[in-house]
C-alpha positions in Angstrom: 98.7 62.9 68.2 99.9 63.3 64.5 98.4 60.2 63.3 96.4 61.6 60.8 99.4 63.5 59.3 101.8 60.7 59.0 101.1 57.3 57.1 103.0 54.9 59.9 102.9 51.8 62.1 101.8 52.5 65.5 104.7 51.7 66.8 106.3 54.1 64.6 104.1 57.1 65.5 105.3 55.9 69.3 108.8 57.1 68.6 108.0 59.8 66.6 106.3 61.0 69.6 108.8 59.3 72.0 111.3 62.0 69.9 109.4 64.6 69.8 109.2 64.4 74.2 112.5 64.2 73.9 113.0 67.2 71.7 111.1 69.4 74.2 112.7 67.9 77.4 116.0 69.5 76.4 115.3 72.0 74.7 115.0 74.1 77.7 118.5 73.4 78.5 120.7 73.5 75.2 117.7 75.3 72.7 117.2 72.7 70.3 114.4 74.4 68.6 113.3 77.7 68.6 110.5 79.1 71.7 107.9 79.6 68.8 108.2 76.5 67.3 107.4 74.3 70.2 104.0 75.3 70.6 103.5 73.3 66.9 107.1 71.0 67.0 104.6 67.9 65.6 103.9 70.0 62.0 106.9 72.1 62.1 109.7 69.8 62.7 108.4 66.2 62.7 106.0 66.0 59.8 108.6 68.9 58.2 111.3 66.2 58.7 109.5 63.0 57.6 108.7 64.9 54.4 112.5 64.4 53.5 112.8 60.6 54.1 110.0 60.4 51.7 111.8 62.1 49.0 115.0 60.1 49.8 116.5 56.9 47.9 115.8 53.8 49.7 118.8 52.8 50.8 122.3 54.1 51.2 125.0 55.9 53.4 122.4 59.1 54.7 125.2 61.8 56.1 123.6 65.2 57.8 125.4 68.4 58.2 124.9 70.7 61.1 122.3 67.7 63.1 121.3 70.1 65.9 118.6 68.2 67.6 118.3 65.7 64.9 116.0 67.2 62.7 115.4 65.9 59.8 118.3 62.7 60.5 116.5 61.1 63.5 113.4 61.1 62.2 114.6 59.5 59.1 116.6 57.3 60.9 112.6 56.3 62.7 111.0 56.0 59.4 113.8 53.9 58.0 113.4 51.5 60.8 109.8 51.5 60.9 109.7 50.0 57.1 112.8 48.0 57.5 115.1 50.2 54.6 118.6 49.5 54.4 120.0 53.0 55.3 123.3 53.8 57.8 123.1 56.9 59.2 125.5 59.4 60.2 125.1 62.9 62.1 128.4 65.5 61.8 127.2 68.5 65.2 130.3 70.5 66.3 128.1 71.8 69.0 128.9 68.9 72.1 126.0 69.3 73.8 123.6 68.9 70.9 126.0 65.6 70.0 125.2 64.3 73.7 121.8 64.7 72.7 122.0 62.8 69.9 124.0 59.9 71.1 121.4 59.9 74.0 118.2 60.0 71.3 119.4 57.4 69.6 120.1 55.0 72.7 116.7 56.1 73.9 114.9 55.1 71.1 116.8 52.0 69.9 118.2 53.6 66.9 121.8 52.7 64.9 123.5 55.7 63.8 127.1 57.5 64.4 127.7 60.9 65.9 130.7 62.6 64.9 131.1 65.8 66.8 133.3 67.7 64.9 133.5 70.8 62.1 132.3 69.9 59.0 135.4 71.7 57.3 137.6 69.5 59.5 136.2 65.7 58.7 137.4 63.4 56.2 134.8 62.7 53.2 132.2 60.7 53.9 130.9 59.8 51.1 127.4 59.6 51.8 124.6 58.5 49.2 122.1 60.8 51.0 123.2 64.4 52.5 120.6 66.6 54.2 120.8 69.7 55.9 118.2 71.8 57.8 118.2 74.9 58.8 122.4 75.2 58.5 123.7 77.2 55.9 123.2 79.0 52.3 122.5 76.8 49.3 126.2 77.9 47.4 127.5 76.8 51.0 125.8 73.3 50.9 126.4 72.9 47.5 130.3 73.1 48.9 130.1 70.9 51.2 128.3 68.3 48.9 131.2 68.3 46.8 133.5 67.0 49.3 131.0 64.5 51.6 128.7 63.0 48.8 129.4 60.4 46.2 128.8 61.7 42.6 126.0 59.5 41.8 124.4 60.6 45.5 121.1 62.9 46.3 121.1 65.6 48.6 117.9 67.0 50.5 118.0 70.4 51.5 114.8 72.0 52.9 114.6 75.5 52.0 112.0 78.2 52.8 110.8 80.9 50.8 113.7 82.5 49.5 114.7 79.1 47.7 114.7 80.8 44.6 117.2 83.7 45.0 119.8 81.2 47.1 119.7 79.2 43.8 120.5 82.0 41.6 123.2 82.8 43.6 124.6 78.9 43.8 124.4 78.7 39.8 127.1 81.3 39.3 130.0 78.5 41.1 127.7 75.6 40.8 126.4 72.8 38.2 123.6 70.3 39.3 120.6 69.1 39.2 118.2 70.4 41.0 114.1 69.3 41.5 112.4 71.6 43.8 109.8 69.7 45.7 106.7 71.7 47.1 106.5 71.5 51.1 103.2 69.8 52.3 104.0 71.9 55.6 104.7 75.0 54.7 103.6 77.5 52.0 106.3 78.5 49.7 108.4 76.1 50.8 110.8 73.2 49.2 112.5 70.5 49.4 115.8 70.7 46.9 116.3 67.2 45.9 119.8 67.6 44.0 122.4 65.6 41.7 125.3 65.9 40.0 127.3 68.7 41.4 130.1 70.2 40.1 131.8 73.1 40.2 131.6 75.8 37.6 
């Protein structure tokens, strides 16, 4: 299943999947994804989330905000892996349960990464190369939070749905960047902001 959307090693695809089992094991328990979205969790969240990695520089400190049940980070974290990148990854979830699930995702599928299961507002910089969020907060708010955990010469992925537009008119009057917006091959009207050199107005 989901071979035909993803170009990947077998073995690859089997922890893709191996996640994805994982994803709707627990989600019963702590809601890591939303009752709709696990009757299509393959196209919604793991091709949604391997669409990011894709856009992403090849190597580098990847920091994500607000992981939740890992979405986009441990399936980058798989990708990465599965074409041997150099990437270090690190996943900030104040919510402990969600961090358990994490730290137990990644010892289930043989991945390296750190949990740190704290506030954002409350961590020291962590001056990441890469910074994703999904799903987590208001593009003005990521911007902010960009400013104090990215390098200056980093990328951040933020997937955004179809209100992209009206978030960014609203970050632009506190923010400077550069921002590409990158057309969703999952969902219509949706992006992927791939953006640089923030600074505040």
């Amino acid at each position: 299943m989901g071979s035909v959307d993803l170009d990947v090693s077998r073995e690859t695809l089997q922890k893709l999947e191996a996640y994805r089992d994982l994803i709707l094991k627990w989600t019963g328990k702590i809601n890591l994804i939303s009752k709709p979205s696990q009757e299509d969790v393959w196209e919604r969240h793991i091709v949604d989330s391997a669409q990011v990695f894709a856009h992403a520089p090849a190597s580098g400190h990847w920091v994500d905000l607000g992981s939740g049940g890992g979405l986009p980070i441990i399936v980058a974290s798989i990708m990465s892996q599965g074409v041997g990148a150099d990437h270090r990854f690190t996943m900030v979830e104040s919510d402990q349960r969600k961090a358990v699930f994490l730290r137990t995702a990644l010892r289930e599928l043989s991945l390296e990464g750190t949990v740190i299961s704290d506030r954002i507002e409350k961590i020291a910089t962590l001056e990441a190369d890469i910074l994703s969020a999904r799903a987590l907060a208001d593009l003005p708010t990521l911007l902010g939070f960009a400013s104090v955990h990215m390098k200056k010469d980093g990328t951040a992925l933020f997937p955004k749905g179809e209100g992209w537009r009206k978030e960014e008119k609203l970050a632009q009057n506190h923010w400077s960047y550069n921002c590409e917006p990158i057309s969703s091959t999952t969902h219509n009207q949706a992006v992927v902001l791939r953006i640089k050199d923030i600074s505040r107005v």
